[in-house]
C-alpha positions in Angstrom: -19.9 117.2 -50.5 -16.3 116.8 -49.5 -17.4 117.5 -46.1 -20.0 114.9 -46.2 -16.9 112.4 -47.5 -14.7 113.3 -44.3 -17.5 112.8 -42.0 -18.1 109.3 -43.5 -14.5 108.4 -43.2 -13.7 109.1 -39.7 -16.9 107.1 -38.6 -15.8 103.8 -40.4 -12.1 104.3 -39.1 -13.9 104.7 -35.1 -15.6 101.2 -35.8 -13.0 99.4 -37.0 -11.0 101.0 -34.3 -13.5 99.8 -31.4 -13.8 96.3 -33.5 -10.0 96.0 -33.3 -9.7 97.0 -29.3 -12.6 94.5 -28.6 -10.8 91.4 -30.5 -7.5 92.5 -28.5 -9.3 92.6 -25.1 -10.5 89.2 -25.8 -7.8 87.9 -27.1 -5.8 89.2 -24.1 -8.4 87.7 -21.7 -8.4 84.3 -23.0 -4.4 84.4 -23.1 -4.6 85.2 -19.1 -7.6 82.5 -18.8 -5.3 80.1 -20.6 -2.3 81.2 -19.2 -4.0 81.0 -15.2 -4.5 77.1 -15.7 -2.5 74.9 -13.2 -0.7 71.5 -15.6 -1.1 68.6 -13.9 -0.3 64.9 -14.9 -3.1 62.4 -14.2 -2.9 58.5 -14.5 -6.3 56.8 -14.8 -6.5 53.4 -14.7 -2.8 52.7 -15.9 -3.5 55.5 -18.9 -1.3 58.9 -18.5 -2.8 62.4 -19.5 -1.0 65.8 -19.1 -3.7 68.1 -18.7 -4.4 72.5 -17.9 -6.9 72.9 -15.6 -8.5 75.9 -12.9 -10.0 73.1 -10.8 -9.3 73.7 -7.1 -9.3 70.1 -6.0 -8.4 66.7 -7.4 -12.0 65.8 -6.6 -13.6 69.2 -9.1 -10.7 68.1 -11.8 -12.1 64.3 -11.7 -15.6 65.7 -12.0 -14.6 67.9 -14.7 -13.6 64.6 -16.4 -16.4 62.9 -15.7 -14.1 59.9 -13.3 -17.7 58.4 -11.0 -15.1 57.7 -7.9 -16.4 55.0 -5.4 -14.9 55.0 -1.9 -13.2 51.5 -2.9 -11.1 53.4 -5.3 -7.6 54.0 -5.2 -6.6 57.9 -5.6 -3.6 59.6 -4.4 -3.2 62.2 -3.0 -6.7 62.6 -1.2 -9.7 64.1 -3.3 -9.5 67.3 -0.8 -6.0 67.9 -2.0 -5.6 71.5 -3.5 -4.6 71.4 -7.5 -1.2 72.8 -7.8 1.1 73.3 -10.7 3.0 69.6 -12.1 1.0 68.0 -9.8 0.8 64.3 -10.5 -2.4 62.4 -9.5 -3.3 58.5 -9.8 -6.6 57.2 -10.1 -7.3 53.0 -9.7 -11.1 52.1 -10.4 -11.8 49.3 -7.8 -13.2 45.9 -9.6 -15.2 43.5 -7.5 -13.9 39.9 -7.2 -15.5 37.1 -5.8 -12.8 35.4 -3.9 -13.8 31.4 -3.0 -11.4 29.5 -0.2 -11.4 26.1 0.3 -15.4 26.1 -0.2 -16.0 29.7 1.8 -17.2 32.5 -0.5 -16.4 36.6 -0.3 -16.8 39.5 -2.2 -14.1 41.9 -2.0 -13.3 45.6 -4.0 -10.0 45.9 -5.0 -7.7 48.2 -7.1 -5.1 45.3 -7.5 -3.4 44.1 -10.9 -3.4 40.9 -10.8 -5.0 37.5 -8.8 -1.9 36.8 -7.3 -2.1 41.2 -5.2 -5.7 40.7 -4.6 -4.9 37.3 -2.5 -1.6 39.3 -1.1 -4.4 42.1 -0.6 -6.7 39.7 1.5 -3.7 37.9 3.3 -3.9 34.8 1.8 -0.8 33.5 1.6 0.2 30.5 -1.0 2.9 27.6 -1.4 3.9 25.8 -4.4 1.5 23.2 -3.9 -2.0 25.4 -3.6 -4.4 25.1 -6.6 -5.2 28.8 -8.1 -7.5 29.1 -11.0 -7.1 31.3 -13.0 -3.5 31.5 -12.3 -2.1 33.9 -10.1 -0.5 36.2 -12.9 -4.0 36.6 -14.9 -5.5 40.5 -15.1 -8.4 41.5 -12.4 -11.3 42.3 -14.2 -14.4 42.7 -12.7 -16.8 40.7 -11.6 -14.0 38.0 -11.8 -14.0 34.9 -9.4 -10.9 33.1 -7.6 -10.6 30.1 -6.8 -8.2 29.2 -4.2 -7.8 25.6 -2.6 -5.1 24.9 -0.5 -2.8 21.9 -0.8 -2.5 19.2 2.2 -0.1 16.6 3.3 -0.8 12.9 3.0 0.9 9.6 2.5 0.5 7.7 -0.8 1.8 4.2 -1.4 1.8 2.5 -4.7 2.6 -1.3 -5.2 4.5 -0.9 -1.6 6.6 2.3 -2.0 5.4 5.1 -0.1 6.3 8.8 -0.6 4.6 12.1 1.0 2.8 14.3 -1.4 0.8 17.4 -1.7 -2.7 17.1 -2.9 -5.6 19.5 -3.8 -8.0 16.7 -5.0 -11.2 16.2 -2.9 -11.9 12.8 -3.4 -9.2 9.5 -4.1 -10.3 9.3 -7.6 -9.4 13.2 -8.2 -6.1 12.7 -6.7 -5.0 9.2 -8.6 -6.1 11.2 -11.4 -3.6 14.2 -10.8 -1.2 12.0 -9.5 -1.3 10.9 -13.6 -1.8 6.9 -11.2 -3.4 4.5 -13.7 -5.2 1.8 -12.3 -5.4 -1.9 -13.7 -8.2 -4.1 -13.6 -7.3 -6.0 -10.6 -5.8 -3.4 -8.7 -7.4 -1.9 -5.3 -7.5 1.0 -3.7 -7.8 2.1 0.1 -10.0 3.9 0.9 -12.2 3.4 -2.1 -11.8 5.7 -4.9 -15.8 8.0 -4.1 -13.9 8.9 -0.4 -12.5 11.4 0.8 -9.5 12.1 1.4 -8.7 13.8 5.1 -5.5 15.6 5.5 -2.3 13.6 6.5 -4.4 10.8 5.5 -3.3 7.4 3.3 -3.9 6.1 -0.2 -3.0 2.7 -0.7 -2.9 1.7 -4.5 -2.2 -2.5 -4.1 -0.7 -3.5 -7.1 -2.8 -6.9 -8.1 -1.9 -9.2 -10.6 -3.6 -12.9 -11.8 -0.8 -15.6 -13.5 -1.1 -18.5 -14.5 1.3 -21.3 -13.2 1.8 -24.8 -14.4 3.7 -27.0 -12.5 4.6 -30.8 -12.5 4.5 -32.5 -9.3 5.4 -35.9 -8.0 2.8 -38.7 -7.0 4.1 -40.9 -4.6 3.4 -44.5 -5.3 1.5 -46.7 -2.3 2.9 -49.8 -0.4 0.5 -52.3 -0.9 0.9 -55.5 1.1 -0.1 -59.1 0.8 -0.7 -61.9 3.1 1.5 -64.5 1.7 1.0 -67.9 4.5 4.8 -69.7 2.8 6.7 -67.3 4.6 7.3 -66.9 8.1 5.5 -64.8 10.1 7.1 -61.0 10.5 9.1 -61.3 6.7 8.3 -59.6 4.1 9.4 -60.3 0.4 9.1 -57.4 -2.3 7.3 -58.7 -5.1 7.2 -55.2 -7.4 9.1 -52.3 -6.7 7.6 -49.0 -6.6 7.6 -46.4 -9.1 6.4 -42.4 -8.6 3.9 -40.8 -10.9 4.2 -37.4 -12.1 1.2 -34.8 -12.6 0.7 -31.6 -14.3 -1.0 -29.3 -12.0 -2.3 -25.7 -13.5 -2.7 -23.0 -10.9 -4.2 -19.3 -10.5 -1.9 -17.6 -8.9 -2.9 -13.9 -6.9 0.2 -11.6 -6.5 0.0 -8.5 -4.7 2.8 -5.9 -4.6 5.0 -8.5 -6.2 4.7 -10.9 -3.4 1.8 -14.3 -3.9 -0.8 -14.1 -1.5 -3.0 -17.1 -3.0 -3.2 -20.2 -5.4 -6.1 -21.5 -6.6 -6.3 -25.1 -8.5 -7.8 -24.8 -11.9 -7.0 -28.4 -13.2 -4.5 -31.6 -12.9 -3.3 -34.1 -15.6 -1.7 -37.1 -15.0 1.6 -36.8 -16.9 3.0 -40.6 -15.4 1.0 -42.9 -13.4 2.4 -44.6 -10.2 3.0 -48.3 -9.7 2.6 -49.3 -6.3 5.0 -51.3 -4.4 3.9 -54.4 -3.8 5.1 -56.5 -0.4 4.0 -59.8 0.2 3.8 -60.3 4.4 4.3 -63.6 6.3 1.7 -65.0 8.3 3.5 -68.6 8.6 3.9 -69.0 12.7 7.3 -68.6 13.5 9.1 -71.8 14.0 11.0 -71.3 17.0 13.3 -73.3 17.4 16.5 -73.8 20.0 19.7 -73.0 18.7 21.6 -74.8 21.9 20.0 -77.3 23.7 16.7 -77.3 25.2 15.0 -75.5 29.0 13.4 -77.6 30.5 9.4 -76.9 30.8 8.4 -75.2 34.0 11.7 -74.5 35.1 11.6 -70.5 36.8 14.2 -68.2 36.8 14.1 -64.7 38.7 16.3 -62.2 36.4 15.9 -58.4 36.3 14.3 -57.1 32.9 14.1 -53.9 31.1 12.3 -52.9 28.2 12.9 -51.4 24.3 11.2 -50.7 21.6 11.6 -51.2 17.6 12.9 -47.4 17.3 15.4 -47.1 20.2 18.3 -46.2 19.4 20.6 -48.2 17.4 17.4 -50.5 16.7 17.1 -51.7 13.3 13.8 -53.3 14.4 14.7 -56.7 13.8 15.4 -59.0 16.1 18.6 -61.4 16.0 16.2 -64.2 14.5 14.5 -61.7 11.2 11.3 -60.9 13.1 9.9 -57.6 11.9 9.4 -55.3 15.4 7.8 -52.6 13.4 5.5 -54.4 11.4 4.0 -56.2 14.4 3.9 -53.5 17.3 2.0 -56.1 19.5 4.5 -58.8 19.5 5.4 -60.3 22.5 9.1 -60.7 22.0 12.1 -61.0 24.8 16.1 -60.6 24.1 18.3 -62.8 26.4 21.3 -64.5 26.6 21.1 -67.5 24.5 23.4 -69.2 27.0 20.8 -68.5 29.7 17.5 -69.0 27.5 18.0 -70.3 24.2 16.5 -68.0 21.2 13.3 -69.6 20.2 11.9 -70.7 23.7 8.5 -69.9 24.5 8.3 -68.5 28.1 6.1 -67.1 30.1 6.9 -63.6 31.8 5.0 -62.4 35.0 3.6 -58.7 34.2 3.8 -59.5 30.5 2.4 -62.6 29.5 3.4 -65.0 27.0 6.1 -64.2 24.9 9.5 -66.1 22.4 12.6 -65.4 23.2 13.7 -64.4 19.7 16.2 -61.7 19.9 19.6 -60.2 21.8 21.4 -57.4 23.0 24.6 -56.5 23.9 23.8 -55.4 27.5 22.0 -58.5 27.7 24.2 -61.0 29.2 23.5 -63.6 32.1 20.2 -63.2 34.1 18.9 -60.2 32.4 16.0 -60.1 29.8 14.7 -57.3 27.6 11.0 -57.3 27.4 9.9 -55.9 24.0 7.3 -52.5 24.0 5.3 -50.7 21.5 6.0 -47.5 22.8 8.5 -45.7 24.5 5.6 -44.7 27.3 5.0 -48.6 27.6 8.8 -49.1 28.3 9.1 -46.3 30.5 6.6 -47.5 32.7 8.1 -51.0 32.8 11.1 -49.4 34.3 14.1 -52.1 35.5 13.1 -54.9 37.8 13.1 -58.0 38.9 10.6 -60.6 37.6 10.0 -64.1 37.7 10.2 -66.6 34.0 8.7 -69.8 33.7 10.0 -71.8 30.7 6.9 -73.1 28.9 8.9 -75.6 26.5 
């Protein structure tokens, strides 16, 4: 029996034994499994992990995480690199952006951060005045589109003052509108505002206003004459003096760029009426008669003659006796030298015709006469010569 006791006892203490070795070896093996692992830092997609692996290659340790690489990636170093201890590995998942330029379309891949690397990526360069929506700060994400249109030079003149400007507007509408330009309701626009607009080209906003003006105006009175046969023929006698009317005149009044371009009558009121001034005109022949002594009838005389009329200079157009040169332009009047011809004879002048010797001149003295014109052109053409008189009374 004790026998039997011993025997029992050493078995149990050979299994346990065994059980114990078994649990060491393992333990042992999973310490050296453990302990072969290489630590490496990873950074995937911005996230950092520190992590013990027995890959070879970075491109087994991204399988054993389950990374799906595409060749548009970014991973550094290279997917053949060998796994070493503290290695440190970065991996950027490429997104695809549509990027769309001024109205021409592409699809890129890109690893980049933000909108404003994936246009540095692609070259594109911007200035302060190029349109980027969204803005060029904003997070990639994928399947993102860019928009990208690129500012251009042009001339814009409101009511007259011109400045150069950058624009990204596609039409003159679009770029009044960014331009913050508000438009009246008479205003105009070059080119109209559906065009569009062509670089270094010209907008033209004409400032146009409509006023109203009223202003009072003057209306000159008329000279009205009369026949009147009790005075002499060539006087005149003013029987009402004249007075000047005034009228209200309203006007529309365009103004463009501050300067007026047009006026328009709307409508007139007579304020004051005029009064005419009215002169009463002698048709009485003149009586001609001689201040000293009398020609005798048919006598001729050859004297040398000139020629005037009622404007020359000096002229009041009057002659010496009160006839009116200027009121009867077809007269047929001679100055002289009363001592020669006395004022008031009628006569009879060859190249001229009848005429009254009814007025004087200073250079007029001896055998000289002064035949009287209606025009300077007349008394040009007369000229100075000699001509023969014949006194008719």
């Amino acid at each position: 029996m004790k026998s039997l006791f011993f025997r029992s006892w050493s078995a149990r203490n050979l299994t346990i034994a065994f059980a114990s070795f078994v649990v060491l070896l393992t333990t042992l093996g999973i310490l050296f499994y453990e302990g072969s692992k290489k630590t490496v830092a990873i950074t995937l997609n911005g996230e950092q992990k520190v992590i013990k692996t027995h890959a070879d290659t970075i491109k087994e340790l991204l399988d054993e995480l389950d990374v799906s690489m595409r060749s548009q990636d970014y991973l550094y170093p290279k997917a053949s690199t060998k796994v070493n201890e503290n290695l440190h590995i970065v991996w950027l998942q490429a997104k695809q952006v549509t990027i769309v330029k001024n109205n021409e379309k592409k699809t890129i891949w890109t690893t980049a951060k933000t909108v404003a690397e994936a246009l540095k990526e692609q070259h594109i360069a911007l200035n302060e005045h190029d349109k980027v929506s969204p803005g060029p700060q904003t997070a990639i994400k994928n399947k993102m589109k860019i928009g990208v249109t690129e500012a251009y030079h042009l001339t814009f003149i409101d009511g007259g003052k011109e400045q150069a400007v950058w624009s990204t507007s596609t039409t003159v509408a679009d770029f009044l509108t960014q331009q913050g330009t508000k438009l009246n309701d008479f205003d105009r626009v070059e080119p109209p505002l559906t065009e569009t607009i062509a670089e270094n080209g010209v907008v033209n906003v004409i400032r146009v206003e409509k006023v109203t003006d009223v202003v009072e105006e003057p209306v000159e009175f008329a000279v009205v004459t009369k026949r009147d046969d009790s005075l002499e023929k060539g006087k005149e006698q003013t029987i009402s003096q004249g007075k000047k009317g005034l009228v209200s005149k309203q006007y529309e009044v365009l103004i463009e760029n501050g300067k007026e371009v047009s006026r328009k009558l709307i409508s007139e009121q007579m304020v004051t009426a005029k009064q005419d001034r009215v002169v009463a005109v002698g048709t009485k022949d003149l009586a001609l008669q001689v201040s000293r002594g009398e020609a005798p009838a048919g006598k001729e005389l050859y004297v040398t003659s000139t020629a005037y009329t009622a404007y020359c200079n000096g002229c009041s157009g009057r002659t010496a006796t009160g006839f009116n040169l200027r009121s009867n332009p077809d007269a047929k009047i001679i100055a002289v030298d009363p001592n020669i011809i006395p004022l008031g004879t009628k006569v009879y002048v060859e190249g001229y015709g009848y005429a009254v010797a009814a007025d004087t001149g200073g250079a007029i003295k001896g055998y000289i006469i002064d035949v009287f014109m209606p025009s300077k052109a007349d008394a040009y053409r007369w000229g100075r010569k000699k001509v023969k008189i014949t006194i008719m009374q």
